[in-house]
C-alpha positions as a Markdown table, in Angstrom:
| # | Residue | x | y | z |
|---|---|---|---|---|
| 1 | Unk | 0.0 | 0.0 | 0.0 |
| 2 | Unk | 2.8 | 2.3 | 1.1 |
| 3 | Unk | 4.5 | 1.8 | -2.6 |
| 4 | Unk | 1.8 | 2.6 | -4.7 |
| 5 | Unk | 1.0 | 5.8 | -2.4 |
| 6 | Unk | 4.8 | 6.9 | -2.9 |
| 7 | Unk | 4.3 | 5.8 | -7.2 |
| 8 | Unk | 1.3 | 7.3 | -7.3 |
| 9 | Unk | 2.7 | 10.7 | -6.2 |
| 10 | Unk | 5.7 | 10.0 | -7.8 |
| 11 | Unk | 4.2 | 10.2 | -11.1 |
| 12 | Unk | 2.2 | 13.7 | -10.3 |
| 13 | Unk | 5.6 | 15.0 | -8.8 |
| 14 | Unk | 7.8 | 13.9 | -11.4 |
| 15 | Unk | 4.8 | 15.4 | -14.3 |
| 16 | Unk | 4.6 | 18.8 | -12.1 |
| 17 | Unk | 8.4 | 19.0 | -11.7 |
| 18 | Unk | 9.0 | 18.5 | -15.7 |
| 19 | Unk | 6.5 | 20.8 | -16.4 |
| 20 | Unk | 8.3 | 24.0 | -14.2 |
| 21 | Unk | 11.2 | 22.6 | -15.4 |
| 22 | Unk | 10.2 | 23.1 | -19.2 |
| 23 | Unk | 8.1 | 26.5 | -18.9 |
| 24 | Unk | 11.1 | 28.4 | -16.7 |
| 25 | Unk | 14.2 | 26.3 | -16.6 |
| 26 | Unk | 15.8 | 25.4 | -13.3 |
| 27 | Unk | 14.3 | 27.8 | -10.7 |
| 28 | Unk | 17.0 | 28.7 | -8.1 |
| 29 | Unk | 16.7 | 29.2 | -3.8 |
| 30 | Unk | 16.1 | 33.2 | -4.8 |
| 31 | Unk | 13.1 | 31.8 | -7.0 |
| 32 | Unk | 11.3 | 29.5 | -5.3 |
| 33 | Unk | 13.2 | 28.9 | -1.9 |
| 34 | Unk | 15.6 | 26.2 | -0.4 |
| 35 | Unk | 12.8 | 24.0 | 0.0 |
| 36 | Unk | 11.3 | 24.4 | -3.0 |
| 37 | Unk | 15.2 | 24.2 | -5.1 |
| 38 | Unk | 15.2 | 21.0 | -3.1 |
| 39 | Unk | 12.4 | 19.6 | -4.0 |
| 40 | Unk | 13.5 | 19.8 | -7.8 |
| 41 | Unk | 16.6 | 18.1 | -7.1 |
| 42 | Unk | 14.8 | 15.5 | -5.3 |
| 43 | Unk | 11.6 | 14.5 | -7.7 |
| 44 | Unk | 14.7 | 14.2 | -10.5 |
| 45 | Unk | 16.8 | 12.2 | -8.5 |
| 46 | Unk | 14.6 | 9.6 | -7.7 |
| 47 | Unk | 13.0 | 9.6 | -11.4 |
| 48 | Unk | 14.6 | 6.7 | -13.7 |
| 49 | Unk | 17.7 | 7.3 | -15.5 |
| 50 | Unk | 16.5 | 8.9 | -18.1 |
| 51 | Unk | 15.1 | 12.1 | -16.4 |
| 52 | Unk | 18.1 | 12.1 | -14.7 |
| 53 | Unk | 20.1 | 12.4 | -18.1 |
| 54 | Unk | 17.7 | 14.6 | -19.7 |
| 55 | Unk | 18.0 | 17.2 | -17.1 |
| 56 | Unk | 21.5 | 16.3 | -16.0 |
| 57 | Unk | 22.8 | 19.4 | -18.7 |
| 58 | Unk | 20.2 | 21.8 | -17.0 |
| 59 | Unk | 21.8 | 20.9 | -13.9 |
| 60 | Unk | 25.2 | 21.6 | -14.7 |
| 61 | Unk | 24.4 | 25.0 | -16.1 |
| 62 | Unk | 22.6 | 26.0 | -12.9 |
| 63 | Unk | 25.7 | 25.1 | -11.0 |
| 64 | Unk | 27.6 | 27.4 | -12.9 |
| 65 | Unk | 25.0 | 30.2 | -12.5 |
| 66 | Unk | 24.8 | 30.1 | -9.0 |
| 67 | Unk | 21.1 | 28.4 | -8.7 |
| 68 | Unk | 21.6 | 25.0 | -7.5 |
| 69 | Unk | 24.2 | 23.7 | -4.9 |
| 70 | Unk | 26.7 | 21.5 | -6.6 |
| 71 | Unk | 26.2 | 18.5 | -4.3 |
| 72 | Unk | 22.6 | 18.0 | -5.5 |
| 73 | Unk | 24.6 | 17.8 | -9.4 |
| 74 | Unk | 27.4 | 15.1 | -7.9 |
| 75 | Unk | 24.5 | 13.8 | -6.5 |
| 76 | Unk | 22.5 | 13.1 | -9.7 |
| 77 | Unk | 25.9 | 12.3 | -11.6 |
| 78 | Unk | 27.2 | 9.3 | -9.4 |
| 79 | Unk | 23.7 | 7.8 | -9.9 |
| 80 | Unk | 23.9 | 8.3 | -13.4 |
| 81 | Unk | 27.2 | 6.5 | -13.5 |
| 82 | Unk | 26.2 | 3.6 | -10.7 |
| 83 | Unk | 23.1 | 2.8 | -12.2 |
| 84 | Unk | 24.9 | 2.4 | -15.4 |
| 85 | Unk | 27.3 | -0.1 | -13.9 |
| 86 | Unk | 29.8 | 2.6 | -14.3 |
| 87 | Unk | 32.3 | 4.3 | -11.8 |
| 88 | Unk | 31.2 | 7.2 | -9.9 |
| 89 | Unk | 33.2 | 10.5 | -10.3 |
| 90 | Unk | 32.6 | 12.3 | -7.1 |
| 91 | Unk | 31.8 | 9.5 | -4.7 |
| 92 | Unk | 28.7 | 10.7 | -3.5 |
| 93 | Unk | 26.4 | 6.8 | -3.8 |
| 94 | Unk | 27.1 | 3.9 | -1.2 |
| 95 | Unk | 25.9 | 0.6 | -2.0 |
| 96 | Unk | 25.1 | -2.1 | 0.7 |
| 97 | Unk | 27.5 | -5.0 | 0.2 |
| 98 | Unk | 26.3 | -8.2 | 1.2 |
| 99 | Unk | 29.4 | -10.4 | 1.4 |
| 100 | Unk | 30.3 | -7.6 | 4.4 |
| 101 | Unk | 26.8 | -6.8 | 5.2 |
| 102 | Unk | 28.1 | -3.1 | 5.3 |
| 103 | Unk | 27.9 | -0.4 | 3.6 |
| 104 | Unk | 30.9 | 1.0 | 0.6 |
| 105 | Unk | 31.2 | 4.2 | -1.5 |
| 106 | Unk | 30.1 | 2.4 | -5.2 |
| 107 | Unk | 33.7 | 2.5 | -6.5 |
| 108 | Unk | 35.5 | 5.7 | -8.0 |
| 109 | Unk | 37.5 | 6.4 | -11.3 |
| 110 | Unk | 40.4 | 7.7 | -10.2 |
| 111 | Unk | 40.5 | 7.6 | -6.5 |
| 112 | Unk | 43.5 | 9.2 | -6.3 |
| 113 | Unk | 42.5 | 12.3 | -7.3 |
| 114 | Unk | 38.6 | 12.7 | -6.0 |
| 115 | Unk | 39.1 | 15.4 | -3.8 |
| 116 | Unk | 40.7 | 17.1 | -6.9 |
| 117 | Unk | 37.4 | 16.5 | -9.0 |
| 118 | Unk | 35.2 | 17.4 | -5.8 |
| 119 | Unk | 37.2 | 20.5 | -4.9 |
| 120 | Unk | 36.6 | 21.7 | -9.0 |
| 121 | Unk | 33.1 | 22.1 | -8.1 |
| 122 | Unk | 33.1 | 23.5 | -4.8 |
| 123 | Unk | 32.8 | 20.4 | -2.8 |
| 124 | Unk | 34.5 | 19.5 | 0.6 |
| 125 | Unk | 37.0 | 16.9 | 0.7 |
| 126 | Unk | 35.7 | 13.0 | 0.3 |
| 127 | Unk | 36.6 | 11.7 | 3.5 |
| 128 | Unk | 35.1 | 14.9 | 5.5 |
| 129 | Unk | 31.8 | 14.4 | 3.2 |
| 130 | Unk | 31.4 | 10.8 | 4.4 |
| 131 | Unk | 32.1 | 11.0 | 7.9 |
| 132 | Unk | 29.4 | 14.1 | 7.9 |
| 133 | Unk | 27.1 | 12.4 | 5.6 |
| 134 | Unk | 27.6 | 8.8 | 6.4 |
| 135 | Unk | 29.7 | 8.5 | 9.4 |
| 136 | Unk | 32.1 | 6.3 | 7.6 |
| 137 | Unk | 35.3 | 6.4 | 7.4 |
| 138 | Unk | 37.5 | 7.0 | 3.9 |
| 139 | Unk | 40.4 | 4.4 | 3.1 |
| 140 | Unk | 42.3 | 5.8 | 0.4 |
| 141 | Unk | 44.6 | 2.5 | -0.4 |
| 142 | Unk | 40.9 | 0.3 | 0.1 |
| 143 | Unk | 38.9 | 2.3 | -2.2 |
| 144 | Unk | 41.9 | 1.9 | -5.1 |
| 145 | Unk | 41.8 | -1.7 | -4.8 |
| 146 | Unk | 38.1 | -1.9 | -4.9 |
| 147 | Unk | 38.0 | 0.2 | -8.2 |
| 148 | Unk | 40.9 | -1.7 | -9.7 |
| 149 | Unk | 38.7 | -5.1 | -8.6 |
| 150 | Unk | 35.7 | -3.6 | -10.3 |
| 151 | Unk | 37.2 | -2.7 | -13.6 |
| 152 | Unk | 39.2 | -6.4 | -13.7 |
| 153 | Unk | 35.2 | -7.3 | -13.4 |
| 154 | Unk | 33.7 | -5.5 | -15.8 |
| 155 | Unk | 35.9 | -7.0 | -18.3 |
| 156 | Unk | 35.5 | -10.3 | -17.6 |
């Protein structure tokens, strides 16, 4: 019952959302408010992929023009990436691991140089993000194996 209350407005959301989205482009906090700038972010988020990609440009140009925080962008990016099977740039999606039964960052290109990536777009550092976010704890030398065990994975 729950579900098909949460699809149900989903689908209204996700319709009402488009349609501002359409008529006026990306609306920033001096438009419509933090919680309302939020709520965009949030009804394309947890659309499918495709919204995601569709508006994923409109995004990036509101970052640039001041009218939407860059984390809700990262945010939208790494699921874009993850849900393609692909590495995450910024490191912003976990994924629950079941060998561990704990949770991971979804593995990063280039580990090395995240906080490089992150600080490009006016993020904080990785590890301060996910002990803040997540309370978990970055592992530099971890998180390089895991991507180099993914991509030796996605080849076979």
């Amino acid at each position: 019952m729950q579900q098909e209350i949460y699809r149900r407005n989903h689908v209204v959301n996700k319709e009402k959302v488009t349609n501002i989205l359409k008529e006026y482009g990306w609306l920033g906090e001096d438009a419509i408010g933090f919680e309302g700038s939020l709520t965009l972010c949030n009804v394309i988020q947890h659309s499918d992929n495709e919204v995601r990609i569709k508006y994923l440009p409109m995004m990036r140009e509101a970052v640039k023009q001041g009218k939407l925080q860059a984390r809700y962008l990262v945010r939208a990016e790494d699921r874009i990436a993850t849900e393609h099977g692909e590495l995450q740039i910024y490191g912003g999606q976990m994924k629950y691991y079941q060998e561990t039964k704990s949770f991971n960052v979804w593995p990063v290109y280039d580990p090395i140089n995240i906080d490089k990536r992150r600080a490009e777009i006016g993020l904080e550092p990785i590890a301060e993000h996910l002990k803040n976010r997540f309370n978990f704890t970055w592992n530099l030398e971890e998180q390089i194996a895991r991507t180099a065990e993914f991509e030796t994975n996605k080849k076979e």
